[in-house]
Structure formats: C-alpha cells, structure tokens
TORDOFI-192780 format. One line per 5 residues: number of its first residue (from 1); for each residue x, y, z of C-alpha. Coordinates in nm, 4 decimals. Example, Ala and Ser with C-alpha at 12.3 -4.5 7.8 and 13.67 -1.06 7.14 Angstrom:
<pts>
1) 1.2300,-0.4500,0.7800 | 1.3670,-0.1060,0.7140
</pts>
This chain:
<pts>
1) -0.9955,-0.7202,-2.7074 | -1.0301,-1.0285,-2.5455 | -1.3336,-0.9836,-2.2356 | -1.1597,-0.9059,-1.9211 | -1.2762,-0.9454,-1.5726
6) -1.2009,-0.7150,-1.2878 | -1.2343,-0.8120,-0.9191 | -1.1992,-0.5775,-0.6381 | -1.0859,-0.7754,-0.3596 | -1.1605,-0.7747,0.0201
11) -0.8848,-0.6854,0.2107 | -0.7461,-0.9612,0.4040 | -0.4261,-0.7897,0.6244 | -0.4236,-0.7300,1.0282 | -0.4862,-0.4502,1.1236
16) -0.7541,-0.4392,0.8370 | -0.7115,-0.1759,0.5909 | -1.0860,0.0149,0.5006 | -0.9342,0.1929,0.1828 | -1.0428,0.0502,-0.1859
21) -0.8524,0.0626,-0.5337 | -1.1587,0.1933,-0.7050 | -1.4287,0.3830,-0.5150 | -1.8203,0.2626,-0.6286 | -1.8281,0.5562,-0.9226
26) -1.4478,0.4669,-1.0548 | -1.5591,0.1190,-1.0485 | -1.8884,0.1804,-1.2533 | -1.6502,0.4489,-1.5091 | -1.4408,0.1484,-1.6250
31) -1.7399,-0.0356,-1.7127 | -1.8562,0.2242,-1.9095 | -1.5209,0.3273,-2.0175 | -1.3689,-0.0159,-2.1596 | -1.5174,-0.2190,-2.3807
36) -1.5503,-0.5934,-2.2641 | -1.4321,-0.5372,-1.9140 | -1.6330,-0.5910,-1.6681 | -1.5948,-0.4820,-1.2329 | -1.7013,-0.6820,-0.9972
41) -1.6637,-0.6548,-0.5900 | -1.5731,-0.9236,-0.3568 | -1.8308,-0.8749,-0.0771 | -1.6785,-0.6825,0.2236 | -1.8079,-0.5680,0.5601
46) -1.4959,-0.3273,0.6619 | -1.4737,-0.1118,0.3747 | -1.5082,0.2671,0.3888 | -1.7645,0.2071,0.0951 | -2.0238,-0.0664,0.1271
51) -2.1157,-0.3361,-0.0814 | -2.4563,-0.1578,-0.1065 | -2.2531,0.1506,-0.2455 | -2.1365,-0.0674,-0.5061 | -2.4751,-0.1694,-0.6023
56) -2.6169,0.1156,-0.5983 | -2.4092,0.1963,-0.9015 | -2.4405,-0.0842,-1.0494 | -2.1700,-0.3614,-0.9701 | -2.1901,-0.6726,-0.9226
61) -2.1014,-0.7980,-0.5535 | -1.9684,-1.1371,-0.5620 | -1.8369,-1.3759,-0.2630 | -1.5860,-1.5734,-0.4904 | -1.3269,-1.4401,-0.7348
66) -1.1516,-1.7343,-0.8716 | -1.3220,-1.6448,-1.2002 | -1.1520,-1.3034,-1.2576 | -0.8364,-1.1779,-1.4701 | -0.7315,-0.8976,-1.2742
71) -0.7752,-0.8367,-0.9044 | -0.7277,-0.5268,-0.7340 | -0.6317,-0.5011,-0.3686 | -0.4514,-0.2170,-0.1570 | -0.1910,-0.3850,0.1180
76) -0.0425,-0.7116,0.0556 | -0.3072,-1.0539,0.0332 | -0.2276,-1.3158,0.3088 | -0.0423,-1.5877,0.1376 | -0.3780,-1.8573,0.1746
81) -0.5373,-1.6141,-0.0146 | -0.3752,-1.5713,-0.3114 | -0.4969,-1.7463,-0.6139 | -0.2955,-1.9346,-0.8871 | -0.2048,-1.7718,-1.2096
86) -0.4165,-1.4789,-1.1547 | -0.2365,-1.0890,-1.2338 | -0.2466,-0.9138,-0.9146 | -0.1875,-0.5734,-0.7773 | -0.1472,-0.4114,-0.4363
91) 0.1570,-0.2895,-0.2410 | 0.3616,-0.5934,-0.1627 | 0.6439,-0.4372,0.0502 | 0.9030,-0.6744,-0.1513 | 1.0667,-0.4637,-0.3904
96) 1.3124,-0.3124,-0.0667 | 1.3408,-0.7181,0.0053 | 1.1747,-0.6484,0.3512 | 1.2276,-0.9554,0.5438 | 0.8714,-0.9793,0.6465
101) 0.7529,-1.0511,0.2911 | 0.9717,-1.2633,0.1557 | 0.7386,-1.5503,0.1839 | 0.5171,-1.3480,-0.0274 | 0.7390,-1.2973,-0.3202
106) 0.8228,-1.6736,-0.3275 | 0.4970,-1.7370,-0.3249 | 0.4127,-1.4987,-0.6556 | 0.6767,-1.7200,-0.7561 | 0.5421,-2.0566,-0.7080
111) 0.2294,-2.0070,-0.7778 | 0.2777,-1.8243,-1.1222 | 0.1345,-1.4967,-0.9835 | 0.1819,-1.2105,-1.2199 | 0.2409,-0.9354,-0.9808
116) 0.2323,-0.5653,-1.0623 | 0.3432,-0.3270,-0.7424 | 0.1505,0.0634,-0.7227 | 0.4930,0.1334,-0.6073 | 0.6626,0.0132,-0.9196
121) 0.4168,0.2256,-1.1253 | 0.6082,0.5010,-1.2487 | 0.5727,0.7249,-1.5876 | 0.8497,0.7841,-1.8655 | 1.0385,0.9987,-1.6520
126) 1.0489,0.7445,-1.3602 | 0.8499,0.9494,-1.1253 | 0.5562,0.7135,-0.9201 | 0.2068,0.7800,-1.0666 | 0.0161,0.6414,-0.7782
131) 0.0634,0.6843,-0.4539 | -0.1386,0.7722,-0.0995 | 0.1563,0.9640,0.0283 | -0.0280,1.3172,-0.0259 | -0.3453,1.1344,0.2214
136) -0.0175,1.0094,0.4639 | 0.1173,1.3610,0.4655 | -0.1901,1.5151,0.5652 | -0.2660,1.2560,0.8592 | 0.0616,1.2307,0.9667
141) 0.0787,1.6073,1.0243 | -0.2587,1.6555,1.2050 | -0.1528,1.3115,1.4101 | 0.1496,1.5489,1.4973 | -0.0294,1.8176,1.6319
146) -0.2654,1.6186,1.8218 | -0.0436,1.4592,1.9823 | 0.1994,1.7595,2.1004 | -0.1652,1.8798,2.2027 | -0.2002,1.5468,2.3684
151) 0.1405,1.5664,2.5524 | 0.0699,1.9252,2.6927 | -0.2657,1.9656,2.7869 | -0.2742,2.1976,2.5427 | -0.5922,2.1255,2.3146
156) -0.8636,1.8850,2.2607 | -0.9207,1.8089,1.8978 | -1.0793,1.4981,1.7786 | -0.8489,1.2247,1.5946 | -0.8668,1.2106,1.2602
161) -1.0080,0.8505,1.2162 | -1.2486,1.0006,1.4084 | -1.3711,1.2400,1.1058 | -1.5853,1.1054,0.8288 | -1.3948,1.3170,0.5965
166) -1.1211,1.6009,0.4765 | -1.3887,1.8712,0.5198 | -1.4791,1.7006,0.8344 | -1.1310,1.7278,0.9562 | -1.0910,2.0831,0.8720
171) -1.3036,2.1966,1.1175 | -1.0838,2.0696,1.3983 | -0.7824,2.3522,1.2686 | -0.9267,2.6028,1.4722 | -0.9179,2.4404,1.7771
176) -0.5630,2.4242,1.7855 | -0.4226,2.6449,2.0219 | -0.0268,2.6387,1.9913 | 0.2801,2.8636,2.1648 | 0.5683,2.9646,1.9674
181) 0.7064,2.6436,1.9222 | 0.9301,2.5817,1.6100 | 0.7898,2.2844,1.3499 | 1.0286,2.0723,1.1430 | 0.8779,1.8984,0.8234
186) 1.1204,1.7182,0.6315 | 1.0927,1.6234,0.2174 | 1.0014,1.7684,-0.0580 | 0.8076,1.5286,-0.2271 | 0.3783,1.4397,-0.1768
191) 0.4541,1.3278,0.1925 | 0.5610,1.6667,0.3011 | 0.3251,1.8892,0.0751 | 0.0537,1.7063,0.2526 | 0.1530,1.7705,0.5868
196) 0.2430,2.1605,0.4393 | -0.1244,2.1812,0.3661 | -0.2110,2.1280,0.7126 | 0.0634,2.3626,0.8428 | -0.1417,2.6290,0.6442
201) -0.5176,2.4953,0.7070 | -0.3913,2.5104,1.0746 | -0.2273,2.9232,0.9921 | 0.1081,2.8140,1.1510 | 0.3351,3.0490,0.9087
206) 0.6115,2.9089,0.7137 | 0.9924,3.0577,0.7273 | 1.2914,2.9838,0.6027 | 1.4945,2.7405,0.7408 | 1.7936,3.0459,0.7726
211) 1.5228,3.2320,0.9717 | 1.4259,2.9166,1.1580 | 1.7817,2.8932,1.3058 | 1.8823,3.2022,1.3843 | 1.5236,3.3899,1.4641
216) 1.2933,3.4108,1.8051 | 0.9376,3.4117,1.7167 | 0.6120,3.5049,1.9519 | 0.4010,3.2766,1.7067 | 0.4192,2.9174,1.6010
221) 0.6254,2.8428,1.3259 | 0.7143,2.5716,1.0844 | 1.0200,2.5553,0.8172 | 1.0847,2.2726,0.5577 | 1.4063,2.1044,0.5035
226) 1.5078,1.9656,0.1993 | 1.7673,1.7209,0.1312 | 2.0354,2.0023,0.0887 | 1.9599,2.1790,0.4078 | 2.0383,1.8753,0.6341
231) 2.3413,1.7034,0.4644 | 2.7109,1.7983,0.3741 | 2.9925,1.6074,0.1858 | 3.2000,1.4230,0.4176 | 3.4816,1.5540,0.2157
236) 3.3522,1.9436,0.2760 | 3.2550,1.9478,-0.0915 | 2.9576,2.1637,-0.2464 | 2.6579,1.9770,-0.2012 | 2.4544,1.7826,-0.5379
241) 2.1566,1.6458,-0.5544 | 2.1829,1.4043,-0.8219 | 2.5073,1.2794,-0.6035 | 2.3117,1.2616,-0.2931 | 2.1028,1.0080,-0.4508
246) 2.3304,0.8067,-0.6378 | 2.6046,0.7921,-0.3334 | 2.4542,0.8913,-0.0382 | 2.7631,0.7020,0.1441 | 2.9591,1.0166,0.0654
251) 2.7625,1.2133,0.2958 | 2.6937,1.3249,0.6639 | 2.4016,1.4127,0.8426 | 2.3775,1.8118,0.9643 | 2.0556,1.7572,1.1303
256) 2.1402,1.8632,1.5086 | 2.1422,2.2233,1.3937 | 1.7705,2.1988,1.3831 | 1.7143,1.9403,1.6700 | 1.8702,2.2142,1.8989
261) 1.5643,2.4723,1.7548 | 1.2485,2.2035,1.6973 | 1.0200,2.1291,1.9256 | 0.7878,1.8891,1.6599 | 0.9592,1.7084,1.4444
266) 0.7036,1.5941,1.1448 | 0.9535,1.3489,0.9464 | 0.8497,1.2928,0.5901 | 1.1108,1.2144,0.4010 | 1.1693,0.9058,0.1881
271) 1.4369,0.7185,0.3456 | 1.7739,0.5039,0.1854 | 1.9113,0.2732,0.3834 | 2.2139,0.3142,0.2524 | 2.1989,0.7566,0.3657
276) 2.3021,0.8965,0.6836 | 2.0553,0.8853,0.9773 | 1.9036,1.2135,1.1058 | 2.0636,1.1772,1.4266 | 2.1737,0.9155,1.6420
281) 2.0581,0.8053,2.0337 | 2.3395,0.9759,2.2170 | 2.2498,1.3285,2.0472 | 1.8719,1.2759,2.2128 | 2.0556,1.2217,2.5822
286) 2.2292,1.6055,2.5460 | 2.1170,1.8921,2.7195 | 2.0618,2.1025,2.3768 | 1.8552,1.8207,2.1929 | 1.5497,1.9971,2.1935
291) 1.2434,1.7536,1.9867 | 1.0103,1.6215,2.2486 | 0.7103,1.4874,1.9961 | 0.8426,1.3284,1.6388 | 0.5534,1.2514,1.4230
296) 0.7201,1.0118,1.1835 | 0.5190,0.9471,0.8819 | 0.8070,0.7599,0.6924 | 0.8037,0.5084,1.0074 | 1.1401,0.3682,0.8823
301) 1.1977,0.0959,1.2267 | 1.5043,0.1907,1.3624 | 1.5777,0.3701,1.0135 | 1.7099,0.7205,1.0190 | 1.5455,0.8393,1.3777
306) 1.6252,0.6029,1.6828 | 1.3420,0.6919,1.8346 | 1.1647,0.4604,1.5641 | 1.1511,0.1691,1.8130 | 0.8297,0.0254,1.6241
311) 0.5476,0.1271,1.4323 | 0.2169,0.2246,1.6208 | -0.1536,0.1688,1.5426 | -0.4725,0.3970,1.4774 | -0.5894,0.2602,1.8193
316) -0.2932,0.3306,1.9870 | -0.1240,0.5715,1.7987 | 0.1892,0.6715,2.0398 | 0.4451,0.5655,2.2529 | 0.7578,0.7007,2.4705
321) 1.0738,0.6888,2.3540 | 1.3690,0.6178,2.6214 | 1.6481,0.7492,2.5022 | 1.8475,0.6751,2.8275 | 1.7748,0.3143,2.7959
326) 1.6896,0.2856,2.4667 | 1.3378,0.1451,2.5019 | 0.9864,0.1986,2.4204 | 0.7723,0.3221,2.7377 | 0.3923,0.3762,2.7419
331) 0.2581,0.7747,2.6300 | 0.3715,1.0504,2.9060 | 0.5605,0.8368,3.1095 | 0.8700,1.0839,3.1436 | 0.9064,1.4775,3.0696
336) 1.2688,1.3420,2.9431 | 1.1143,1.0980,2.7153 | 1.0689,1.1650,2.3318 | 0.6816,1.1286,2.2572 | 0.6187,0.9292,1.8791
341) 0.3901,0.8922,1.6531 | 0.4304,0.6269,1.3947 | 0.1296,0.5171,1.2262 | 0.2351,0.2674,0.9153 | -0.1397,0.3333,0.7741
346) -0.2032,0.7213,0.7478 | -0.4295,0.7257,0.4658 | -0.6436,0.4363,0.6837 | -0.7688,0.7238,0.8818 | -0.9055,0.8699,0.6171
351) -1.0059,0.6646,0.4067 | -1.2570,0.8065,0.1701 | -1.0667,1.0727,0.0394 | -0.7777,0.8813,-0.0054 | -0.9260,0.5934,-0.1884
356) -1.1170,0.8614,-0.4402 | -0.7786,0.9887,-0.4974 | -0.6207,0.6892,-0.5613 | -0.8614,0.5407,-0.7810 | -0.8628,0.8895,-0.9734
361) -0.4777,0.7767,-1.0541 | -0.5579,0.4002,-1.1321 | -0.8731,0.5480,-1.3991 | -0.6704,0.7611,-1.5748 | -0.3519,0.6797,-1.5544
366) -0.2874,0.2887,-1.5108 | -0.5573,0.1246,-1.6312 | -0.5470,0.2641,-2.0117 | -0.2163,0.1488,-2.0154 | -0.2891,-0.2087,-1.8385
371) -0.5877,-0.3100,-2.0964 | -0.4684,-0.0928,-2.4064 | -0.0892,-0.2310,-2.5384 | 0.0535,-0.0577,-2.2611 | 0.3055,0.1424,-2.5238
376) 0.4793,0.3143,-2.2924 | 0.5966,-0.0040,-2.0710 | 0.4379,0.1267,-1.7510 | 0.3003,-0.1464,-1.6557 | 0.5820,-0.3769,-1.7980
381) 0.8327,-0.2245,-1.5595 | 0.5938,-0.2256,-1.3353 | 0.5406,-0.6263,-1.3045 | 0.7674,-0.8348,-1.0644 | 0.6566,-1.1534,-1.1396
386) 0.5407,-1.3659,-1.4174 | 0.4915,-1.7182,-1.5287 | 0.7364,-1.8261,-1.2085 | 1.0026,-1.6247,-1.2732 | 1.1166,-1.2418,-1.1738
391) 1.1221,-0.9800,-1.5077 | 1.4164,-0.8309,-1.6126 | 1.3807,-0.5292,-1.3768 | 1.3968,-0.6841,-1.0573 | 1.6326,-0.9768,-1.0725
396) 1.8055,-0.7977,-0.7875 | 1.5381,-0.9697,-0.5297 | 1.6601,-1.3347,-0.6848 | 1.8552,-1.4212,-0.3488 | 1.5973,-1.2838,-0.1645
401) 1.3280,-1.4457,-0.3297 | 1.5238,-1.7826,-0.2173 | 1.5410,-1.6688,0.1175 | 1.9437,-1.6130,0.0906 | 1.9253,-1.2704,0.2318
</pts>
C-alpha cells in the first residue's frame, strides 16, 4: 500500500468541542499497527489531551495539514477551513439536510471533498458502529438530576464538566438525595442505556412501566419506555415495530399516560420527523400534566417535546419553558414553568472517556476497513461525497445540496 498520511485536526466549531478522534495511545497504535501510515496532530490548545500528550507517545505535532490524505475531526470544520480534495471525516449534520449545513455539503461539493460521516458508519446489518451516544446518555442523565436538584434546593452536586473523569463523576451519586419522584427515560438504544447506568450508579430502582402507572412508591423510581409503550395505531391496530419505523404516519402518540405520573422526564430517544410528537403545548397548560424538569438529550428544536425552544450550552445549561406563552424564560422563573435541559454536546463534558471510547471504535472497527479494501463497503456507504458529486446512497440530499429545500 501506497504511504498514507493521517492528520488529526484542531477543532475549529463555536462553542469549541475538547473531544479527539484518536486519543495520544490510539494515535501511536495505528502507527504501529499499519504499515506506511503515518499520525500526525494539528497543534491544539483546547483539547482534553495536549499536544505534549501526543508527544509523549510519539507523534508528530504539526501546525499545517495541507500535506495529509486523511484528516480526522469530531463536529463539522468551518467552511474556510476545509481543504481541497482532501478525504475527510467528522459529523457533518447534512445527511437529515439540516438547513444550517447546507453550505457545508455544497461546499464538499465544490471543492471535491471526499466526505465520510461517523454517522453513516454502519456494519452489514446497518446498525451505527461509532457513536458517543452511550457518553450523551450518561451526561444527559446526571445533567437531569442536577438540575431537578438545582430546581428544588434539593442537593448540591458538582456538574459534570466539572469532573476530570467517569470515576470522578461517580463519586457525586451519593450525594443525591431524591423523594419519591417517578423518572421517565425514553429509548432503547446507547442513549438510554447510558443514562440507565446512571439510574443504577445513582440506586434509583427500575420498574415496569405497568407498575410505574398504576403504583405509589415511598422511594425514587425510574421506568423505561420503549417505542411500543408510548404509541398506538391510529386505526386501533396491534402495534409493530418494523411498521413503526417504516410508517410512523400511521401512528399516535400515548405519551400523556406517563406525563400525568413523571416528574423527570430524561428524553433519549432517536427522533423521525416524520413520527408523532410526545405531546403537544396545550397538554403542558392542564392541571394533570405533571413533568416539571425534561432533560432532553435528543435536543430535537421544537421536535417531538415543545418545550424544546432551543438548545442550551455547558455554561448555561438550562432554561424555563413557558408553556402559557410559549416562550423561553431564564432558570426558576415560575413554579408553573417546565425547567430544560438541552445540551447539543453531552459527551463535551466528558470528554476523556468519551474520546477513548470513540477512538476504541475508529481502531478497530473503521480504520481496517478504510486503509485495507474495505470488503465489506463500510466505508463506501459511508462516503457522501466524492470527486464533486454525491454517491449513489445519498442522492436524496441533491436538492438540498442546491439549496432547493
């Protein structure tokens, strides 16, 4: 094989992002790993690791990339930054044709960017092989709890951007001090097993979402709801899963069963735009709507919860919701308020752990395939762009990419 050069590029977003594609050991494995590639590390002074790190085993810090095959980022590169002709990959936020990005995608276009999405990454069966949503789950759940905490008086526990670590973080759980209030974690997937994992660091016990309903406890308590529990067939069918996902249109939210028995609502579910929302604004305004704090990791803006005015920020991670007058108000300004949480960067607050993770996935599991022949297409289905033109696989953003959408 031809000798390949790998840069690991300084993140370039607002709010800046201090997580890495390849942590200083991952970096120094593919060396050793691949013959003729070669890491190197765009010089960075916000990263969670520092360029010393990188030296330390080994890698070459560099100010200028231009020379490099491959470069490896995490959120999406300003446009002024991206570099002609070079293969690229990071989350781009274009493959749901957000209208934010579509700049970016016509500029992967014009300037002959071969782009390959982490979110695209998926294995024979289709299911993602990289993600940080495990990291997400985890912060977005301890976010939740600090901030019902926050709203009550209840507990003082330190945020988790404040923590250097997991561990660190771990030995805020028994510090938390909650009544019987009821929990509501939505999903299935790594989202919700990471805020699950909390639930259980934390001992609030688990019960069924039957027992959730219809039981009083003296304890805190959280239940998970899967897709089935909170959706029926607008025609009073039986409920199916595969369906649900193919033609979510023929479905209804049942949500309110649970709004009038949660108190925290931690929402991490994926999201379709074209599924029912979880409730609307004029169920919030009734008497029996009983969620006062919604920690919502998916942070879908004005997606399925209303209450999703805008996303908030590590520094200020909360706001009021108005649900009278449909606004955003500052934290605690109303006991009739809704109190949110909607961080768009979770694994940001902790960053170390989340990066190892991640790079674990990109060692193992991408990177074999990217500079072997890549024989089971993952990173082939996995690539947007090339040579100026979208692949086969996402010809759907063609309109978009013109800016016709």
């Amino acid at each position: 094989m031809a000798a390949v050069k790998i840069g690991i590029i300084k993140e370039g977003k607002v709010p800046v992002d201090r997580r890495v594609p390849l942590t200083p050991f991952q970096a120094k494995q593919v060396n050793e790993r691949f013959e003729n590639v070669e890491v190197v590390v765009q010089s960075s002074d916000i990263r969670c690791f520092t360029d010393e790190d990188y030296q330390n085993e080994e890698l070459t810090v560099v100010e200028n990339v231009d020379d490099c095959d491959i470069l490896l980022g995490v959120k999406e590169v300003p446009i002024p930054l991206l570099i002609d002709g070079k293969t690229y990959f990071f989350f781009s936020h274009t493959i749901k044709k957000q209208p934010y990005n579509q700049p970016l995608l016509r500029s992967f276009l014009d300037q002959k960017i071969r782009m390959i999405d982490y979110e695209t990454l998926t294995d024979q069966a289709g299911k993602r092989i990289i993600a940080f949503g495990r990291w997400a789950g985890i912060v977005g759940a301890y976010n939740g709890i600090w901030t019902y905490g926050q709203r009550y008086n209840l507990f003082n526990i330190r945020r988790a951007s404040d923590c250097f670590d997991l561990e660190d973080l771990k030995t805020e759980y028994d510090k938390v001090d909650l009544p019987a209030v009821k929990i509501a974690i939505t999903g299935g997937g790594r989202v919700a097993k990471g805020a699950i994992e909390v639930m259980h660091g934390m001992g609030i016990r688990k019960v069924t979402p039957a027992a959730y309903l219809n039981e009083r406890f003296d304890y805190p308590v959280f239940t998970q709801l899967n897709t089935r529990d909170y959706h029926v067939r607008k025609d009073g069918g039986q409920f199916s899963r595969n369906e649900f996902y193919k033609a979510p249109e023929n479905y209804e939210s049942d949500f309110l069963k649970y709004a009038h028995k949660t108190d925290l609502l931690i929402a991490a579910a994926y999201w379709d735009p074209n599924s029912p929302v979880l409730f609307k604004r004029e169920d919030i305004t009734k008497i029996d709507f009983k969620i006062n704090v919604i920690a919502d990791i998916t942070c879908d803006i004005e997606g399925s919860i209303p209450s999703t005015k805008q996303p908030s920020t590590i520094e200020d991670p909360i706001y009021d919701y108005n649900p009278s007058d449909d606004q955003v108000e500052a934290p605690f300004t109303d006991e009739g308020n809704i109190t949110v949480m909607a961080v768009d960067n979770l694994p940001c607050e902790l960053p170390r752990d989340a990066s190892e993770s991640f790079g674990n996935e990109l060692l193992n599991n991408v990177l074999p395939e990217l500079l072997g022949d890549d024989s089971k297409e993952i990173i082939k289905k996995a690539t947007i762009t090339a040579n100026g033109k979208l692949t086969e696989h996402y010809t759907y953003l063609s309109d978009y990419a013109e800016g016709n959408e």
